[in-house]
N, C-alpha and C positions, 0 to 999 in steps of 0.2 A: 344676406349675412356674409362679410368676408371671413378670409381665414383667420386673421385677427382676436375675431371677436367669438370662433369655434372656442366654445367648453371642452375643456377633458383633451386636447390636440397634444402629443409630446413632437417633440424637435428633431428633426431625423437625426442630429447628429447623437444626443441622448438615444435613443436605439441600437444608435453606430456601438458608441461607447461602452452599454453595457453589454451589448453582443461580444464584442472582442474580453473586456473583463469575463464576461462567462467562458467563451471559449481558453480565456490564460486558466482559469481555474480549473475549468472541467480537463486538460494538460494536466496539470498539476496531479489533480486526484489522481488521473488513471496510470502516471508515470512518478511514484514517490522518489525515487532516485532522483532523478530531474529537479526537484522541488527543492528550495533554499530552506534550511533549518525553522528559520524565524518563522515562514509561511506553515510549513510541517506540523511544527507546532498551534497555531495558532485557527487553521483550521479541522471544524469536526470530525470525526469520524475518519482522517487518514490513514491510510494502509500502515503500517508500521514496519519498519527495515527488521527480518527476520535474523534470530538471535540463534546461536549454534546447536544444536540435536546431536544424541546420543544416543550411539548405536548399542547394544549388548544384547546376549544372550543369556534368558534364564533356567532355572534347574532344568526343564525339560526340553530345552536345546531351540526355543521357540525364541524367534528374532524380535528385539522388541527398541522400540525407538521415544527417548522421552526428551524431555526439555530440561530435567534436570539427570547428572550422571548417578548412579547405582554406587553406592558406599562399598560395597562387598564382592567389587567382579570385578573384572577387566572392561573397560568402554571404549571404545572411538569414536571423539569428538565430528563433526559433523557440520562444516560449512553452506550453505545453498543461498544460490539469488534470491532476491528479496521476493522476482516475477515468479519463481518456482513454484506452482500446485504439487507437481508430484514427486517424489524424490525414487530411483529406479532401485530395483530388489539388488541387493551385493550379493554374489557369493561365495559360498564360508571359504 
C-alpha cells in the first residue's frame, strides 16, 4: 500500500498550519492586551481589560475596595494593569 492510498493520512503542512494558528491564539489568550479588538471579542472566554476599583473606608474604619463608588463617603478611584492579580495594601 503506498502513501497515497493511506486512510486517515493529514498533510504535514495542515499540522504545520494549525500548529502556528493554535499557537497565534493560545498568544492571544494569555496576553489580552496584545489582542486586536475584533479577535477580543469574537473569542470565548477572553480575559477582559480591567475596569477602575474603588477604594473607601467604612463606619468602622475598615478598608474596603469595590467596582462600584459609595454614594455617601469619600472614594479614590483606582486604576490597575489589566495582568494585575494583586493590588498592594495603601496606607491611610
Amino acid at each position: 500500500m503506498s502513501k497515497k492510498e493511506q486512510i486517515g493520512a493529514v498533510p504535514i503542512g495542515l499540522i504545520i498550519v494549525l500548529g502556528l494558528l493554535g499557537g497565534i491564539i493560545l498568544y492571544w489568550y494569555t496576553t489580552p492586551q496584545e489582542t486586536p479588538a475584533w479577535i477580543r471579542n469574537w473569542l470565548p472566554g477572553m480575559p477582559e481589560y480591567t475596569g477602575p476599583v474603588y477604594r473607601w473606608y467604612d463606619d468602622r474604619g475598615r478598608l474596603q475596595v469595590t467596582d462600584k463608588p459609595p454614594k455617601d463617603r469619600p472614594y479614590e478611584t483606582v486604576q490597575y494593569r489589566s495582568d494585575a492579580n494583586v493590588m498592594p495594601p495603601k496606607d491611610r
